[in-house]
N, CA, C and O atoms as a GROMACS GRO file, in nm:
protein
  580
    1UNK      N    1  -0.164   1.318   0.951
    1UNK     CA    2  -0.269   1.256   1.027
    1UNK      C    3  -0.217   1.137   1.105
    1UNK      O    4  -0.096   1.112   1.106
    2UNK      N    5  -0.299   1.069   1.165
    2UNK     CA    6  -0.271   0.963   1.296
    2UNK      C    7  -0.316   0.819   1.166
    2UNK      O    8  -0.399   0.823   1.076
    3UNK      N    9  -0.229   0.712   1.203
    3UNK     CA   10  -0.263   0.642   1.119
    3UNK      C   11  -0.325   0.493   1.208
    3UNK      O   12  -0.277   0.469   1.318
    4UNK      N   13  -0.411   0.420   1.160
    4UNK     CA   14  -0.543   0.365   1.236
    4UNK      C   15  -0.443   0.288   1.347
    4UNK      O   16  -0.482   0.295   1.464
    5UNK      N   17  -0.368   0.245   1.333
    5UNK     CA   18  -0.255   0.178   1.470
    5UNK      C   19  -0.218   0.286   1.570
    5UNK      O   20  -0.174   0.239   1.675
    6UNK      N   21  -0.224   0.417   1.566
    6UNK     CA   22  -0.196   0.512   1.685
    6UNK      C   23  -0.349   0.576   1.704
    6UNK      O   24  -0.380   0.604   1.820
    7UNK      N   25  -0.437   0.597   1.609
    7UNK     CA   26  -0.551   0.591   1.670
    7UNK      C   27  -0.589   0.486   1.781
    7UNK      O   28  -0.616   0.518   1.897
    8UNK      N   29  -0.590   0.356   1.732
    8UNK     CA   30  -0.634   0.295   1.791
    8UNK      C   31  -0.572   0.251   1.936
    8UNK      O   32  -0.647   0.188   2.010
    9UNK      N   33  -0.443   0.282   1.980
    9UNK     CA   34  -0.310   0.255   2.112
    9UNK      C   35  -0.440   0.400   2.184
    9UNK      O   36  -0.504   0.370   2.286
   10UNK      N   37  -0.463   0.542   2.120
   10UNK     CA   38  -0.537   0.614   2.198
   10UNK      C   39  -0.646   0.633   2.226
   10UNK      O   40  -0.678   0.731   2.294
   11UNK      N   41  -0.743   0.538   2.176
   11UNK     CA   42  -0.839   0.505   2.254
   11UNK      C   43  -0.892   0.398   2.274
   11UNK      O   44  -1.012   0.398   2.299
   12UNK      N   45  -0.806   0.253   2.266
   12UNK     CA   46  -0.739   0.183   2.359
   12UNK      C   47  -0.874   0.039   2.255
   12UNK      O   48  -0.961  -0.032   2.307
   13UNK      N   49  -0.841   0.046   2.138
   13UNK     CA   50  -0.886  -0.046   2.052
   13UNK      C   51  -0.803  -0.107   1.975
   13UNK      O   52  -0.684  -0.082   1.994
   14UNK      N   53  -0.843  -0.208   1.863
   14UNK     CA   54  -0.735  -0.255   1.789
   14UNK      C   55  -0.756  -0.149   1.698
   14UNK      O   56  -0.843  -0.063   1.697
   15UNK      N   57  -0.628  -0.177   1.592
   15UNK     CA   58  -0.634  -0.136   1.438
   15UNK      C   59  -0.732  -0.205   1.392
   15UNK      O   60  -0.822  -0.122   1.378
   16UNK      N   61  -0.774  -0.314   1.356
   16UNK     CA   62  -0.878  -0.328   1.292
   16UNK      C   63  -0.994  -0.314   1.309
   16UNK      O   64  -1.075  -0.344   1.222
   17UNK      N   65  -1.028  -0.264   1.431
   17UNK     CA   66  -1.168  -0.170   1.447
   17UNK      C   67  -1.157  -0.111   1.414
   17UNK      O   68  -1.248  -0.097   1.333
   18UNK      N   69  -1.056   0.009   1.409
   18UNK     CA   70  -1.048   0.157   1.392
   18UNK      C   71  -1.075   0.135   1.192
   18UNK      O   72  -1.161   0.197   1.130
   19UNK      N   73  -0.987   0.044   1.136
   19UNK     CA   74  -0.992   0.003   1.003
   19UNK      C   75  -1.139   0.016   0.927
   19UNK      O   76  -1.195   0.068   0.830
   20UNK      N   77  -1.160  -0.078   1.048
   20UNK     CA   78  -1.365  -0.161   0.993
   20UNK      C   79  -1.454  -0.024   1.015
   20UNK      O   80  -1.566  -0.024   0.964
   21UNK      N   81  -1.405   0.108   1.097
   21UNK     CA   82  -1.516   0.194   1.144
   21UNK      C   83  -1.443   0.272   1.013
   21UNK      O   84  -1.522   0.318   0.931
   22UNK      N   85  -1.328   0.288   0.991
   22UNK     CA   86  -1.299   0.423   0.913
   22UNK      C   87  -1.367   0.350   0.745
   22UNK      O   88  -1.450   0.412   0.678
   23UNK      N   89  -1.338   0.279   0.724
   23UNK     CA   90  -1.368   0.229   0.570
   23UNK      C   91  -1.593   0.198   0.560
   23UNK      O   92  -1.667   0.201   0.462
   24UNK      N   93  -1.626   0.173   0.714
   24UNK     CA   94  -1.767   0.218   0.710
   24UNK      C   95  -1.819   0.367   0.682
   24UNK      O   96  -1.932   0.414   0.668
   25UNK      N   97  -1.718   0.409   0.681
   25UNK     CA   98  -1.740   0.589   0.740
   25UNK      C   99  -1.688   0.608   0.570
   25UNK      O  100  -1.724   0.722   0.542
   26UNK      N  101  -1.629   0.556   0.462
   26UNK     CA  102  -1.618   0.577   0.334
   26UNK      C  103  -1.457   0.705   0.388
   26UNK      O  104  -1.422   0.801   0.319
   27UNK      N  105  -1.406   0.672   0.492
   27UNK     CA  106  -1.314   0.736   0.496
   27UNK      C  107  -1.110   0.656   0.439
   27UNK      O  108  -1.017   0.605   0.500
   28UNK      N  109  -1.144   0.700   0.264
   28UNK     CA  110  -1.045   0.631   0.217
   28UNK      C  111  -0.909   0.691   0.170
   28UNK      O  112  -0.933   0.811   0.181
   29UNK      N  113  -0.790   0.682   0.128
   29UNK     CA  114  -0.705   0.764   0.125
   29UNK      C  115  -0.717   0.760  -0.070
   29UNK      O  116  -0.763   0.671  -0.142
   30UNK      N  117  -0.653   0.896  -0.111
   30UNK     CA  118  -0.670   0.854  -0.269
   30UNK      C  119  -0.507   0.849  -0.300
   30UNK      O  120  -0.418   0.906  -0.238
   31UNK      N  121  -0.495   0.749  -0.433
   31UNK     CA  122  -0.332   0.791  -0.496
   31UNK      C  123  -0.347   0.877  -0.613
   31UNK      O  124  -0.425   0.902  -0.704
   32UNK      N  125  -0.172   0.930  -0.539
   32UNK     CA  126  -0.155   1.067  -0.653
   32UNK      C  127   0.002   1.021  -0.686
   32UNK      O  128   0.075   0.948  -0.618
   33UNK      N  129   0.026   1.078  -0.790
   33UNK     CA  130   0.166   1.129  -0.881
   33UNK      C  131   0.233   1.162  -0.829
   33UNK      O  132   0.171   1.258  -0.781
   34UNK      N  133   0.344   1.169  -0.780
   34UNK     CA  134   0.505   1.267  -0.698
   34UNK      C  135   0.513   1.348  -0.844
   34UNK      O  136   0.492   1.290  -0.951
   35UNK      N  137   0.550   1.509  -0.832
   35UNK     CA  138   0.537   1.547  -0.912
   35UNK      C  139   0.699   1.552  -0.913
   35UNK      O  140   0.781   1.586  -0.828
   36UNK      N  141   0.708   1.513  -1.027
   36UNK     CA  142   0.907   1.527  -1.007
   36UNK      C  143   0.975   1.665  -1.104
   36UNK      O  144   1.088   1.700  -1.140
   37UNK      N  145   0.846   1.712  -1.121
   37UNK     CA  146   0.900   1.856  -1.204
   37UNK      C  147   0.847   1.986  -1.178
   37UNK      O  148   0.840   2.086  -1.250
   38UNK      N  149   0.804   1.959  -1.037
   38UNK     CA  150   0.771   2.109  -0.967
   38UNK      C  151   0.664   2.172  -1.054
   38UNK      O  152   0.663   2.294  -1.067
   39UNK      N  153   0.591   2.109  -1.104
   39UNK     CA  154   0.446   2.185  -1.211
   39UNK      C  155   0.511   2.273  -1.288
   39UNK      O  156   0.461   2.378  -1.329
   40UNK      N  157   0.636   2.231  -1.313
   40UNK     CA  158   0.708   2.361  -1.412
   40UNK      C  159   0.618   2.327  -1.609
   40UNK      O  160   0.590   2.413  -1.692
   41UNK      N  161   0.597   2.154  -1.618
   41UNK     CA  162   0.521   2.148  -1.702
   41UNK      C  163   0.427   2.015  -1.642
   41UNK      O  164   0.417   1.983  -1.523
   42UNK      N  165   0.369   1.953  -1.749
   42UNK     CA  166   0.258   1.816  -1.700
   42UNK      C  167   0.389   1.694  -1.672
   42UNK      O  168   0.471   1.677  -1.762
   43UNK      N  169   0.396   1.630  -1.567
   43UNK     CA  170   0.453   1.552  -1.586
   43UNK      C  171   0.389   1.436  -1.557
   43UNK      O  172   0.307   1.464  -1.470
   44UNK      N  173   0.379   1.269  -1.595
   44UNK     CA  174   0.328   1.196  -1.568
   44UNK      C  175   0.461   1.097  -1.533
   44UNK      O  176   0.544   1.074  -1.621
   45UNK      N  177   0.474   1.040  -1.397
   45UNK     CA  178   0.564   0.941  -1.326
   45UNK      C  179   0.453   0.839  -1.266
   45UNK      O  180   0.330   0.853  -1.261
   46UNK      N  181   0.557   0.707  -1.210
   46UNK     CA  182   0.501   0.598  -1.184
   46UNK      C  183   0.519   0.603  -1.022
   46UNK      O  184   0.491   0.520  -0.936
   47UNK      N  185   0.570   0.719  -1.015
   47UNK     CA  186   0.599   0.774  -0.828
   47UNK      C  187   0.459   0.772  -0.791
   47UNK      O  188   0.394   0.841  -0.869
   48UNK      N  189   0.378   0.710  -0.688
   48UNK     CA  190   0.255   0.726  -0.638
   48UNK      C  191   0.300   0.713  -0.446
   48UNK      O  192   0.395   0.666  -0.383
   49UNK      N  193   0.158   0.793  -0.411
   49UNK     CA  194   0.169   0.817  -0.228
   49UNK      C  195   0.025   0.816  -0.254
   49UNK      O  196  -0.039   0.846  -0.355
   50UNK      N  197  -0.014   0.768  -0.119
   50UNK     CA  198  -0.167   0.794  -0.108
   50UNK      C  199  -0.143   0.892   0.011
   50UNK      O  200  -0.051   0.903   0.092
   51UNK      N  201  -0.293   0.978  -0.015
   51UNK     CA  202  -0.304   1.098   0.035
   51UNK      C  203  -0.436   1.117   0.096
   51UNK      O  204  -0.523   1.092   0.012
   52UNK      N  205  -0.489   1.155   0.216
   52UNK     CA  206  -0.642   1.190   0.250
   52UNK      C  207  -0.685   1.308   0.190
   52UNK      O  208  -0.805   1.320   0.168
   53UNK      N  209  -0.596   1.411   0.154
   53UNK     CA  210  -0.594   1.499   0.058
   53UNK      C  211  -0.633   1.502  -0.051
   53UNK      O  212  -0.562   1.560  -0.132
   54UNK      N  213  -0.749   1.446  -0.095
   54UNK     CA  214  -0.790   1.436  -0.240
   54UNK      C  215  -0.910   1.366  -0.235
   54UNK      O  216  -0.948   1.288  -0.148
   55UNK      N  217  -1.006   1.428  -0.408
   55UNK     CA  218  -1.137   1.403  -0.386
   55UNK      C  219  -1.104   1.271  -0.515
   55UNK      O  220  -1.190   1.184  -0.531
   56UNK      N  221  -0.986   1.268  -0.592
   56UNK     CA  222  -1.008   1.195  -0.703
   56UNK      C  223  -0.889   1.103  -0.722
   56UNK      O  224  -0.792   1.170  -0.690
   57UNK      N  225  -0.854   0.995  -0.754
   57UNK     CA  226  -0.722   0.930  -0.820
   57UNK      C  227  -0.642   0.976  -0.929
   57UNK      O  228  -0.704   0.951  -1.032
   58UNK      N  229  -0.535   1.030  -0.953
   58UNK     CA  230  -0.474   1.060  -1.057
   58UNK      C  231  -0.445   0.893  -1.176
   58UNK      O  232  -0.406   0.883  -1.293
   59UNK      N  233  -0.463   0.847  -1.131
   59UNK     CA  234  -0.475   0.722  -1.230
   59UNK      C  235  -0.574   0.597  -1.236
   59UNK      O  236  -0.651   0.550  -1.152
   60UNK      N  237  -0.552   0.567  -1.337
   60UNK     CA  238  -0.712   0.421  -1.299
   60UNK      C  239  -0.643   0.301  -1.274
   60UNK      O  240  -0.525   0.277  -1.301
   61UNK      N  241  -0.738   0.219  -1.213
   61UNK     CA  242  -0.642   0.091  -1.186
   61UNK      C  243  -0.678  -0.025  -1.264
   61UNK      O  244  -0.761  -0.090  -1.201
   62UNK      N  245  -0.649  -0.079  -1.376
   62UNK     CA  246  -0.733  -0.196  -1.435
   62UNK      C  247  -0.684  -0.320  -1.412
   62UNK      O  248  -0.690  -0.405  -1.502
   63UNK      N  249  -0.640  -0.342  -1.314
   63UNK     CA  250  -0.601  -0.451  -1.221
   63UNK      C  251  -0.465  -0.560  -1.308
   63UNK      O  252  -0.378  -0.504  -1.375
   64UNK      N  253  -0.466  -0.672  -1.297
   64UNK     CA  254  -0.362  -0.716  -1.369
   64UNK      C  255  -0.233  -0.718  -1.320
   64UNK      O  256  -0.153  -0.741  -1.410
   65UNK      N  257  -0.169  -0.696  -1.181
   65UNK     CA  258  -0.099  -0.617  -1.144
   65UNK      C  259  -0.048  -0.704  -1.048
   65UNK      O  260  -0.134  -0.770  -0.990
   66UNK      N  261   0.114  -0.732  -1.002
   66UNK     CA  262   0.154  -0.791  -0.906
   66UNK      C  263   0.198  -0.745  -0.823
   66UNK      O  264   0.304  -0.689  -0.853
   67UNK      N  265   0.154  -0.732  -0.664
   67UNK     CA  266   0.223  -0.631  -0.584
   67UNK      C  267   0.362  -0.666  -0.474
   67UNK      O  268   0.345  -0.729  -0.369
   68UNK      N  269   0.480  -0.622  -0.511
   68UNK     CA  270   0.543  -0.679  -0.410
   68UNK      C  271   0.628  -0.594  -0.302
   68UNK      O  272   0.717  -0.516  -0.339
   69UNK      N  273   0.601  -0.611  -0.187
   69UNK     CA  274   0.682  -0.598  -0.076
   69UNK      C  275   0.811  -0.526  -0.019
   69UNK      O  276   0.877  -0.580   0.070
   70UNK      N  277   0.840  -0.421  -0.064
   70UNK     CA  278   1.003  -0.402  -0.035
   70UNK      C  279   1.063  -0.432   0.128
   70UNK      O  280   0.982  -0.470   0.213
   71UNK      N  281   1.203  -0.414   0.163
   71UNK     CA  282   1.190  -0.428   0.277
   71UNK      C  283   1.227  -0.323   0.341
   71UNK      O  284   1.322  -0.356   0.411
   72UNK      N  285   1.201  -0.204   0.356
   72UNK     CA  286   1.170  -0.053   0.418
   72UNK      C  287   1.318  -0.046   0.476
   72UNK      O  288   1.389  -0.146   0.493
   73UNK      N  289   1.347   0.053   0.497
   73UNK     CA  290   1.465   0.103   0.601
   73UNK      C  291   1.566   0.006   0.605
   73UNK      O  292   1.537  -0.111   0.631
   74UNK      N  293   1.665   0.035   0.585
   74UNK     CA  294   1.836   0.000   0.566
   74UNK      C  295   1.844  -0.053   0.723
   74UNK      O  296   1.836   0.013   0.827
   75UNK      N  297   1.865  -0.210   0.701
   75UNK     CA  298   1.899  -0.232   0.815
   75UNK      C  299   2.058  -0.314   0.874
   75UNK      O  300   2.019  -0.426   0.906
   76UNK      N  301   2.178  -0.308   0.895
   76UNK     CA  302   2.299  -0.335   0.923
   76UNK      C  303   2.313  -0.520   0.913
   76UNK      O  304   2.300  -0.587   1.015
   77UNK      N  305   2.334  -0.568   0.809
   77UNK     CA  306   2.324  -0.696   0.792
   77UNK      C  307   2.214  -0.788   0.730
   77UNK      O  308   2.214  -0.912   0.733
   78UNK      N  309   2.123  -0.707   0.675
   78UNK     CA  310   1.967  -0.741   0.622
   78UNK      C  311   1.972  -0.656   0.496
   78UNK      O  312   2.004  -0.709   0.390
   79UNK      N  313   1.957  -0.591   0.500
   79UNK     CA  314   1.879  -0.473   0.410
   79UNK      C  315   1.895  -0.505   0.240
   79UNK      O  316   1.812  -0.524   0.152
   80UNK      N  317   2.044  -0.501   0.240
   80UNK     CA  318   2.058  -0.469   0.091
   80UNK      C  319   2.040  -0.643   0.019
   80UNK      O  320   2.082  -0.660  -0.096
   81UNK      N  321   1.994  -0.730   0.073
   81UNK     CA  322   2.034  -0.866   0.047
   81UNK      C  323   1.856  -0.880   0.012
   81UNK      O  324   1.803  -0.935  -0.084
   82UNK      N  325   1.801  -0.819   0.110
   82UNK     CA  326   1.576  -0.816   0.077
   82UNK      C  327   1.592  -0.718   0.014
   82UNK      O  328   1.472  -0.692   0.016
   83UNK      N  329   1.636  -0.630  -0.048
   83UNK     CA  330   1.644  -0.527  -0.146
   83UNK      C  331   1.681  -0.654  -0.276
   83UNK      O  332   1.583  -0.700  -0.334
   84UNK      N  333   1.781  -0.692  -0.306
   84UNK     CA  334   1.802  -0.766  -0.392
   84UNK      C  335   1.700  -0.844  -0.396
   84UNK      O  336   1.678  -0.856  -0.517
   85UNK      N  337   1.641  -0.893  -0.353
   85UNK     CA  338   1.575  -1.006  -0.406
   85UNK      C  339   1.433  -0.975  -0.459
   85UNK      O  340   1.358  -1.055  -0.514
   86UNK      N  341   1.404  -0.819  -0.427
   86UNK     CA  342   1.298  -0.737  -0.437
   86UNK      C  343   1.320  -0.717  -0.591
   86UNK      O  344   1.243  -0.729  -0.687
   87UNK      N  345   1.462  -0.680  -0.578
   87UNK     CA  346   1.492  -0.627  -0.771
   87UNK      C  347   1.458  -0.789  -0.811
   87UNK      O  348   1.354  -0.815  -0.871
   88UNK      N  349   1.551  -0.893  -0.773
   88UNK     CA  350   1.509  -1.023  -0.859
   88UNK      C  351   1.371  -1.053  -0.904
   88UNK      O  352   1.330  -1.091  -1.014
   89UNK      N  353   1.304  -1.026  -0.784
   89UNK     CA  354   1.145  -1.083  -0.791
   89UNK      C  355   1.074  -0.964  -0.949
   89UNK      O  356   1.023  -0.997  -1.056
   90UNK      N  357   1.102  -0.837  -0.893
   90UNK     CA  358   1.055  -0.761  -1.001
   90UNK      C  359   1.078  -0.754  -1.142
   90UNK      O  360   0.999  -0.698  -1.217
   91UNK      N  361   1.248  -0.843  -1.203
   91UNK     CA  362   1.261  -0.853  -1.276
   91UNK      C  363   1.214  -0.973  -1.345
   91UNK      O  364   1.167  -0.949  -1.456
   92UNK      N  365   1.215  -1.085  -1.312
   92UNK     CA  366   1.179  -1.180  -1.316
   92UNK      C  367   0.993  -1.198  -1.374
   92UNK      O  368   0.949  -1.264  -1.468
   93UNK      N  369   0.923  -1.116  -1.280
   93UNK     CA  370   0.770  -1.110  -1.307
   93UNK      C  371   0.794  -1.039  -1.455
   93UNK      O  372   0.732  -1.087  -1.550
   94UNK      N  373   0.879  -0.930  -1.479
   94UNK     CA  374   0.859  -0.830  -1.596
   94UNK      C  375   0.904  -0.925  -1.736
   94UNK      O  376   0.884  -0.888  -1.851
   95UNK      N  377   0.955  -1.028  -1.705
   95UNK     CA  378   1.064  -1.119  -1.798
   95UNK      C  379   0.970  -1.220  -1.833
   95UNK      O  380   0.982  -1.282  -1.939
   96UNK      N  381   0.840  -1.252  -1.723
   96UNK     CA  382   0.728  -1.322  -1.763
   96UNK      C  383   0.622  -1.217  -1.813
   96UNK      O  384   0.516  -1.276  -1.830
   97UNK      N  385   0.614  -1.122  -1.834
   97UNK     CA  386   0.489  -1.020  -1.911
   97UNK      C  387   0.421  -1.027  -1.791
   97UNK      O  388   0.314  -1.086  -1.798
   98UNK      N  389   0.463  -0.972  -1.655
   98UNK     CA  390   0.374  -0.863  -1.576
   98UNK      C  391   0.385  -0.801  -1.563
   98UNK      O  392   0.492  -0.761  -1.610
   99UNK      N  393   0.298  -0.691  -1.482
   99UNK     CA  394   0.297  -0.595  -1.479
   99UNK      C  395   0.321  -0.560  -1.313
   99UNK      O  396   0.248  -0.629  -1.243
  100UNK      N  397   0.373  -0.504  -1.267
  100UNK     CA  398   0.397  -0.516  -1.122
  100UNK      C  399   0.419  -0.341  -1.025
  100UNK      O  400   0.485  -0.244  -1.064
  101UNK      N  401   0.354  -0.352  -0.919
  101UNK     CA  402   0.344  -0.232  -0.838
  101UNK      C  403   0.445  -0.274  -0.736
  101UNK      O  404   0.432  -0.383  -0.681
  102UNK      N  405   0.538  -0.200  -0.710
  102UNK     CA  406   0.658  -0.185  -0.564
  102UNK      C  407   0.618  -0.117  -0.447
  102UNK      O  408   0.600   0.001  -0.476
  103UNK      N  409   0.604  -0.132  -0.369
  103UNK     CA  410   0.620  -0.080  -0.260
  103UNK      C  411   0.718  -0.080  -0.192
  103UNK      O  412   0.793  -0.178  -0.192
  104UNK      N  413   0.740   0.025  -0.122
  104UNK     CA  414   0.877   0.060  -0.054
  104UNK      C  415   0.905   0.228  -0.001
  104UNK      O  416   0.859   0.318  -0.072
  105UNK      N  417   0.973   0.261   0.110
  105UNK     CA  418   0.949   0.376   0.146
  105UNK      C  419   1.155   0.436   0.164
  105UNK      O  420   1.200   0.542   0.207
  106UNK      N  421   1.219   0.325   0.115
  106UNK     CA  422   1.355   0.408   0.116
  106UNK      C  423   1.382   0.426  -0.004
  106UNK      O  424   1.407   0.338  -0.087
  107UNK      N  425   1.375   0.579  -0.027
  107UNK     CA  426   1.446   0.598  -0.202
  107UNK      C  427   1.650   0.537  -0.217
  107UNK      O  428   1.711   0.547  -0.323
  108UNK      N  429   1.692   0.501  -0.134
  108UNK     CA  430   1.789   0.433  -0.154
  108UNK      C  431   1.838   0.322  -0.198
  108UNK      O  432   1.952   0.282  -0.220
  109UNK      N  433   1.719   0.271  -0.210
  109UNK     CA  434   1.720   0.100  -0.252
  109UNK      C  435   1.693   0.102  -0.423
  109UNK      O  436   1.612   0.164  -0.492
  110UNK      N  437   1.763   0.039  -0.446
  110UNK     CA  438   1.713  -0.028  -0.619
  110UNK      C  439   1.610  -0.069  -0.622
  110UNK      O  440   1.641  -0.174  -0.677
  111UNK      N  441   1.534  -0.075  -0.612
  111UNK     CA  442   1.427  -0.156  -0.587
  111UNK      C  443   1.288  -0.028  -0.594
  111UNK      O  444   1.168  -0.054  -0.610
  112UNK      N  445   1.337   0.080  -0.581
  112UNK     CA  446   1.288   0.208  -0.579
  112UNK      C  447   1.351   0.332  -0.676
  112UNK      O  448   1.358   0.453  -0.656
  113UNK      N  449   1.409   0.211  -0.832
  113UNK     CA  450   1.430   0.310  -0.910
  113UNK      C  451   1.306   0.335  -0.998
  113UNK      O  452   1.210   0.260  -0.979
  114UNK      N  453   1.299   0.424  -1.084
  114UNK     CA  454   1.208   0.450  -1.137
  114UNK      C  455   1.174   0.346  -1.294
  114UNK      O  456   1.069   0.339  -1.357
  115UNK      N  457   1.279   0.291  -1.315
  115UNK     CA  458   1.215   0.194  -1.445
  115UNK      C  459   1.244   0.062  -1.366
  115UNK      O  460   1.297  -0.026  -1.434
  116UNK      N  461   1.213   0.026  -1.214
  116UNK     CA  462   1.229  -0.110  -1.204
  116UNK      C  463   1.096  -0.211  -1.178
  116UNK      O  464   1.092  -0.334  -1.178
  117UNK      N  465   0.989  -0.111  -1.155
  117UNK     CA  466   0.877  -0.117  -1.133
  117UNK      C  467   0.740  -0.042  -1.221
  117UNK      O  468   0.726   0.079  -1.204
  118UNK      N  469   0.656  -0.104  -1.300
  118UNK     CA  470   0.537  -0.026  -1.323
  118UNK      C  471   0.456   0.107  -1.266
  118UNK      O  472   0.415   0.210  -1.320
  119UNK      N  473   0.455   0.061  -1.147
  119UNK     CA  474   0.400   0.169  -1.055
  119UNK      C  475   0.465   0.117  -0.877
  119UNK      O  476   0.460   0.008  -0.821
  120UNK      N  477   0.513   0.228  -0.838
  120UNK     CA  478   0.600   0.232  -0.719
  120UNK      C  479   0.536   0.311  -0.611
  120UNK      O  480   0.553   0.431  -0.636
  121UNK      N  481   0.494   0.299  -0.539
  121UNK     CA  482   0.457   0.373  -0.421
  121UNK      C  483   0.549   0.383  -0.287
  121UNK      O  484   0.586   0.286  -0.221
  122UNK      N  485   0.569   0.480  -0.268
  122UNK     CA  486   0.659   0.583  -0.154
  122UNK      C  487   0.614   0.563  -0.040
  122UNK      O  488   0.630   0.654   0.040
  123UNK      N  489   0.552   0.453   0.000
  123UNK     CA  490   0.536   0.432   0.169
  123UNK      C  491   0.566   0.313   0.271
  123UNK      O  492   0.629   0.210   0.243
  124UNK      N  493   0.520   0.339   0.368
  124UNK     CA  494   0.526   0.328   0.497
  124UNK      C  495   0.505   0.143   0.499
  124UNK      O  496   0.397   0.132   0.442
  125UNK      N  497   0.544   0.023   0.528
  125UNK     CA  498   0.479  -0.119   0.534
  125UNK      C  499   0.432  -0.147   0.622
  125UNK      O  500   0.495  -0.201   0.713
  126UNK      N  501   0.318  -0.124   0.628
  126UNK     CA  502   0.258  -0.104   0.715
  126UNK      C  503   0.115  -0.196   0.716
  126UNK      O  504   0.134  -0.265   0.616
  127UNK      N  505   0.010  -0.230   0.758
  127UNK     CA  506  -0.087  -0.289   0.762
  127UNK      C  507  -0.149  -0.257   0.675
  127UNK      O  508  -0.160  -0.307   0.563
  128UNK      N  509  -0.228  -0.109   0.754
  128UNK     CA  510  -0.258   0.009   0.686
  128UNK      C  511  -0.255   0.030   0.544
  128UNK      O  512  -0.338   0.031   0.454
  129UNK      N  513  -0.129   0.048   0.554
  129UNK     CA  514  -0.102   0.117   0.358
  129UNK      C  515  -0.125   0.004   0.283
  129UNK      O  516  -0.210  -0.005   0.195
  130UNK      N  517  -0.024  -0.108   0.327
  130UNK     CA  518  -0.067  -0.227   0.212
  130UNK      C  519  -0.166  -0.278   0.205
  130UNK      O  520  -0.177  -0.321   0.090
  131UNK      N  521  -0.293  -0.315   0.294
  131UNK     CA  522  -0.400  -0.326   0.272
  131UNK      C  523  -0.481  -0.217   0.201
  131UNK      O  524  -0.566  -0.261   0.124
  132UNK      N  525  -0.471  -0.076   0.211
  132UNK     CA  526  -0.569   0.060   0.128
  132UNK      C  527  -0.536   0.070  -0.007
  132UNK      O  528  -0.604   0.125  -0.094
  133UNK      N  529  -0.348  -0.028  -0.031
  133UNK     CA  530  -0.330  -0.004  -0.201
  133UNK      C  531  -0.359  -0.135  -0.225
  133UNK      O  532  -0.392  -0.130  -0.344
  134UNK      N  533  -0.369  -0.256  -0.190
  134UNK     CA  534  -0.492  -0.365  -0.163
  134UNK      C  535  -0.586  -0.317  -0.268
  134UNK      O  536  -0.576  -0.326  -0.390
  135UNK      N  537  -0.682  -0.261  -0.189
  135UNK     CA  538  -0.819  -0.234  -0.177
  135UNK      C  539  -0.781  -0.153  -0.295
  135UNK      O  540  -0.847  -0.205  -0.385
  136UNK      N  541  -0.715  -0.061  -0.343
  136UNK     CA  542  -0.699   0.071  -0.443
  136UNK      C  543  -0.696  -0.077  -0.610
  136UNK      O  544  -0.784  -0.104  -0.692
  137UNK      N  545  -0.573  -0.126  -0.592
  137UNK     CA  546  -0.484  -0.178  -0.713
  137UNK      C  547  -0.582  -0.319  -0.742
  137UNK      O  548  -0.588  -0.355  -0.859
  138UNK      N  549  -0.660  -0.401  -0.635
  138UNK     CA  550  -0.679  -0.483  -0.651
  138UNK      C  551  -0.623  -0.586  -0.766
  138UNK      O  552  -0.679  -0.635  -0.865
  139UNK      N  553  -0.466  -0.600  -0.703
  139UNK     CA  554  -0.347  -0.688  -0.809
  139UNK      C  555  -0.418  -0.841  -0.776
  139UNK      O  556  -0.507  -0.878  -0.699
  140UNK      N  557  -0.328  -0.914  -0.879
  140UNK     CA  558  -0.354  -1.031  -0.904
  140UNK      C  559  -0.287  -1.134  -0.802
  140UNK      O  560  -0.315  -1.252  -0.778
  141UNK      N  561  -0.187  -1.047  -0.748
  141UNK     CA  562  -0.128  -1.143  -0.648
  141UNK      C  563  -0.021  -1.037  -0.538
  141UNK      O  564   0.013  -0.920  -0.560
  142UNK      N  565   0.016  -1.126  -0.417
  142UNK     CA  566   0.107  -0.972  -0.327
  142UNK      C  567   0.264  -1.096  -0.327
  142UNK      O  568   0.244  -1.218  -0.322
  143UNK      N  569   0.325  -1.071  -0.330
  143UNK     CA  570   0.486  -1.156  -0.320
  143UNK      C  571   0.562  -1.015  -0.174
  143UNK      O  572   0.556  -0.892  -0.170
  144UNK      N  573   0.608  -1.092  -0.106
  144UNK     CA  574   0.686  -1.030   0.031
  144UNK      C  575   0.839  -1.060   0.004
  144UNK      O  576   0.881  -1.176   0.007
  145UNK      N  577   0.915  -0.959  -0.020
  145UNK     CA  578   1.094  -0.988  -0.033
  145UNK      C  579   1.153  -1.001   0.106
  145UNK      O  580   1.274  -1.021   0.120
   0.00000   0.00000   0.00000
């Protein structure tokens, strides 16, 4: 699908109209599980994507939760240095008893292993997404690496 920033470039509004009309319209995305075992049996991972594809959440959210920031896409003199500090920040919250959600959309980064984070989501940094897992996780706080 078109996500509310290219909606909105084509018919010549902001994103946050398109935002304020789609979330009036109860038009929300749900999160689901990456299934990392091909339904060969049940698997339960902390891999999450939100999807318009779905009537239900595969998990509940009971808030409590710190969300932080990765810094997306490998960039030549940046990247792996806001990757680090993404792992610092995450370890650090876990070393104080939180509980913390990652965001981030390059599976190359540490920062996007699977025990470095509570719950990790596979996307895009975007307005969009981090505001809908916002609105989904309602965490206790957002930290930017």
């Amino acid at each position: 699908g078109f996500s509310d920033k290219q909606i909105a470039a084509a018919i010549k509004s902001t994103e946050l109209a398109v935002r304020k009309l789609r979330e009036e319209y109860h038009i929300t995305p749900f999160v689901k599980q990456i299934d990392t075992v091909a339904a060969e049996w049940p698997a339960s991972t902390n891999y999450l994507y939100l999807t318009y594809n779905g009537s239900t959440h595969d998990l509940k959210f009971p808030g409590d939760f710190i969300m932080v920031l990765g810094s997306g896409v490998y960039r030549i003199g940046s990247s792996v240095e806001f990757d680090w500090c993404a792992v610092g920040c995450l370890r650090e919250l876990r070393n104080q008893g939180k509980k913390t959600i990652m965001v981030n959309y390059n599976p190359e980064t540490v920062s996007t292993d699977y025990d470095m984070s509570d719950r990790l989501y596979f996307e895009e940094i975007s307005f969009e997404v981090v505001m809908d897992i916002y609105n989904i996780e309602h965490p206790d706080g957002v930290i930017l690496s």
